[in-house]
N, C-alpha and C positions, 0 to 999 in steps of 0.2 A: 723789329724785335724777333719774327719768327716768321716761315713762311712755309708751306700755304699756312696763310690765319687763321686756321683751326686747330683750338686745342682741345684736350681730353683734358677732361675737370675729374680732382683727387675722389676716390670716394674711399673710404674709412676702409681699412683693412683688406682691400681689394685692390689697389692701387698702386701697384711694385712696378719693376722693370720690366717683370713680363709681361703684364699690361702693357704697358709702354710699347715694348717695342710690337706686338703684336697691330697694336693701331697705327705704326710708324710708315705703311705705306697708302695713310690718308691723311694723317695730321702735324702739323708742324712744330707744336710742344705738346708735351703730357704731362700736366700737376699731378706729381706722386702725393701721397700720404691719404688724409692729411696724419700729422706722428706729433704725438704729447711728446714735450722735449724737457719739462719740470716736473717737480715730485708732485706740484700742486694738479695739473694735467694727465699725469700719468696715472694719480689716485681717481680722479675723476673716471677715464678711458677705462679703468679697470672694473671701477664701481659699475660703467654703462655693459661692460660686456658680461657682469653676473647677474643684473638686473634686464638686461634688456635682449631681444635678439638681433646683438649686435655684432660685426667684426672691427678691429682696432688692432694696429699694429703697438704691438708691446713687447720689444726685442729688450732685452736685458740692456744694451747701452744704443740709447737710439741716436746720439751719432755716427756710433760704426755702423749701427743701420743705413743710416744716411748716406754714409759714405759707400759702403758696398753697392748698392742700389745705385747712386751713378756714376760709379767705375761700370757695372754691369750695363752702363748706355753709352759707352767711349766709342763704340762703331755706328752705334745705331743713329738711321740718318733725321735725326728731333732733336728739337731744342728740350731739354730736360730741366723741370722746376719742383722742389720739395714746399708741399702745402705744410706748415709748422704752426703748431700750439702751442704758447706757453703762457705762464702769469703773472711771468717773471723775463726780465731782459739778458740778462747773462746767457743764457740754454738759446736761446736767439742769435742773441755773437754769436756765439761758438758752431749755430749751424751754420747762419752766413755764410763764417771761414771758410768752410766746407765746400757749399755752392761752390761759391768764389775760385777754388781750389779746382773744384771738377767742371768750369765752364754753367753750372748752373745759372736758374733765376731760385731766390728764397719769395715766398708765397706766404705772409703773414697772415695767420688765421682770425681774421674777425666777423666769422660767418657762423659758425656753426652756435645752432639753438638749446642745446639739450641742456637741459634745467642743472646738470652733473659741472659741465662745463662751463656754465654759467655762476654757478655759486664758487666754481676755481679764482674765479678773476678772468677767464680768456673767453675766445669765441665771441660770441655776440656782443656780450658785455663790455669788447674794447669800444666799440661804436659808439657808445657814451659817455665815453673815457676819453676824449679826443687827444688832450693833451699827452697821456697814459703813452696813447698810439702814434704819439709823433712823437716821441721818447723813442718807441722799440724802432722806428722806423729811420731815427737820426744814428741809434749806434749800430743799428743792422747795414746803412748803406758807408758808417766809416770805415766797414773792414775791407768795403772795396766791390762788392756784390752789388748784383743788379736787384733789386726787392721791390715787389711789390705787396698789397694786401687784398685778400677774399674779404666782400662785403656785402651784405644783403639790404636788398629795400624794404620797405613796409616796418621797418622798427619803430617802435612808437618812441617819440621826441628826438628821432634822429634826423638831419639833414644831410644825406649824401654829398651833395654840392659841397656843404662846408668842410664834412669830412673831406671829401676829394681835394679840395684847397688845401686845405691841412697837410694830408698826406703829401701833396706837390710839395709846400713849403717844406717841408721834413725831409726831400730830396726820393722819393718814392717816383719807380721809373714808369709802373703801371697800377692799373687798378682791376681788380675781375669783379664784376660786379652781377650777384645773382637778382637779376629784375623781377622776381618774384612773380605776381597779376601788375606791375607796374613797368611794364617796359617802353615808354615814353621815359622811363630815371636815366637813360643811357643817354638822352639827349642833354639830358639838363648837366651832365657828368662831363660829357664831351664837350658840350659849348662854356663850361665853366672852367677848365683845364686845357692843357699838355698833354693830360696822361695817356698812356694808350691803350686804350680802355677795351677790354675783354668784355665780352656779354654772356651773358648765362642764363638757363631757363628755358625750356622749350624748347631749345634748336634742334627742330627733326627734319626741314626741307626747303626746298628753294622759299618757302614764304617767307617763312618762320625767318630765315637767314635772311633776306632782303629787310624785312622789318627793321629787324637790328642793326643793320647799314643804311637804311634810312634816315634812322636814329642818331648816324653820328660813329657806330661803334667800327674800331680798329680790326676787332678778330671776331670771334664767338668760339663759345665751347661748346663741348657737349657733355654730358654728367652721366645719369642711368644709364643711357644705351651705347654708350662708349665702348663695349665687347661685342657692337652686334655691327657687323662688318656691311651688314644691307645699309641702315642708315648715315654711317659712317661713309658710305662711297653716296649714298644721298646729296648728305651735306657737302663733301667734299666737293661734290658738283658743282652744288651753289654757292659756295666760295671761289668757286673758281672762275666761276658768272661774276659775282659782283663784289670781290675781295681782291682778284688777280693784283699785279702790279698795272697793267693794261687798263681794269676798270678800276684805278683807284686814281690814275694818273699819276 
């Protein structure tokens, strides 16, 4: 899907092209956004950035956001994916199309926790929605885009595994899966699927990264320190030990 197997994980309002391409001579995709694409999301993202000390991308029409952003990575040598929020399926298509259009992966948001985003209908709350989420994920992948979905462990009465099934059956190419204090889920993820399952959390070094190939997992990301070019040529190491095409056979 990408190579080297390291990607740069979206972080809210920080996470544009020029991120991207900045981390482009260590990693092999970069989840932009993540970008509310509904009124429902968008009201939420706004609510968190007057109440909270937060950033949140909030362009006036956040497909042409979308779009700008990866025409701005046509050279740069990464696979390019939009992390996307919605509450709603339609704002979903329509960025798909987009992906689709610019070589992208769409990156369906069902990770994020904040209590704004959560009472929208998205983030978190699709992970108990299963069915909800294999809706966005059957008309996201008809427009012809590669999609995958963010999803976290530790949620109470979720089961990854299933959702992972789920998500497979729904034609879902990958999964990024933030392992929380539970990273032994990449296993149970990997050995219950196809998918090609991204890992998240904690990747700062050769360990950290081994663990998570132990585990079963396809790539890893990295999240907070994604701007810090030490740990990033870190990583980039240790993927390169035990992610190559060499060590994965």
């Amino acid at each position: 899907m990408f190579a080297p197997r390291l990607a740069l994980a979206s972080l809210s309002g920080e996470a544009d092209a020029d991120w991207a391409s900045a981390g482009a001579d260590y990693a092999g995709a970069a989840f932009l956004g993540g970008i509310a694409v509904d009124d429902a999301s968008r009201a939420a993202a706004r609510e968190m950035v007057a109440d909270r000390d937060r950033t949140e991308f909030l362009p006036p029409d956040p497909l042409a956001f979308v779009d700008r952003q990866l025409a701005a990575l046509e050279s740069v040598p990464i696979q390019p994916a939009f992390n996307v929020r919605s509450a709603t399926p339609g704002p979903l298509v329509e960025a798909a199309s987009v992906c689709r259009d610019r070589n992208a992966l769409l990156e369906i948001n069902a990770h994020c926790r904040q209590d704004e985003l959560c009472a929208a209908g998205c983030g978190e709350t699709l992970l108990a929605a299963t069915e909800r989420l294999q809706t966005y994920v059957e008309r996201t992948v008809a427009t012809g885009a590669t999609v995958g979905v963010k999803v976290r462990a530790e949620v109470p009465d979720v089961d990854l595994v299933v959702t992972a099934r789920a998500l497979e059956d729904a034609g879902a190419s990958f999964v990024h899966v933030d392992a929380m204090d539970s990273e032994s889920v990449i296993r149970d993820v990997a050995d219950a699927t196809d998918l090609f399952v991204v890992a998240n959390n904690g990747v700062r070094d050769d360990e950290t990264v081994r663990e998570y190939v132990d585990y079963g997992a396809d790539a890893v990301s990295v999240g907070r320190p994604s701007d810090d070019p030490a740990v990033l040529e870190r990583v980039r190491e240790a993927v390169d030990r035990h992610l190559s095409v060499e060590a994965v056979g």
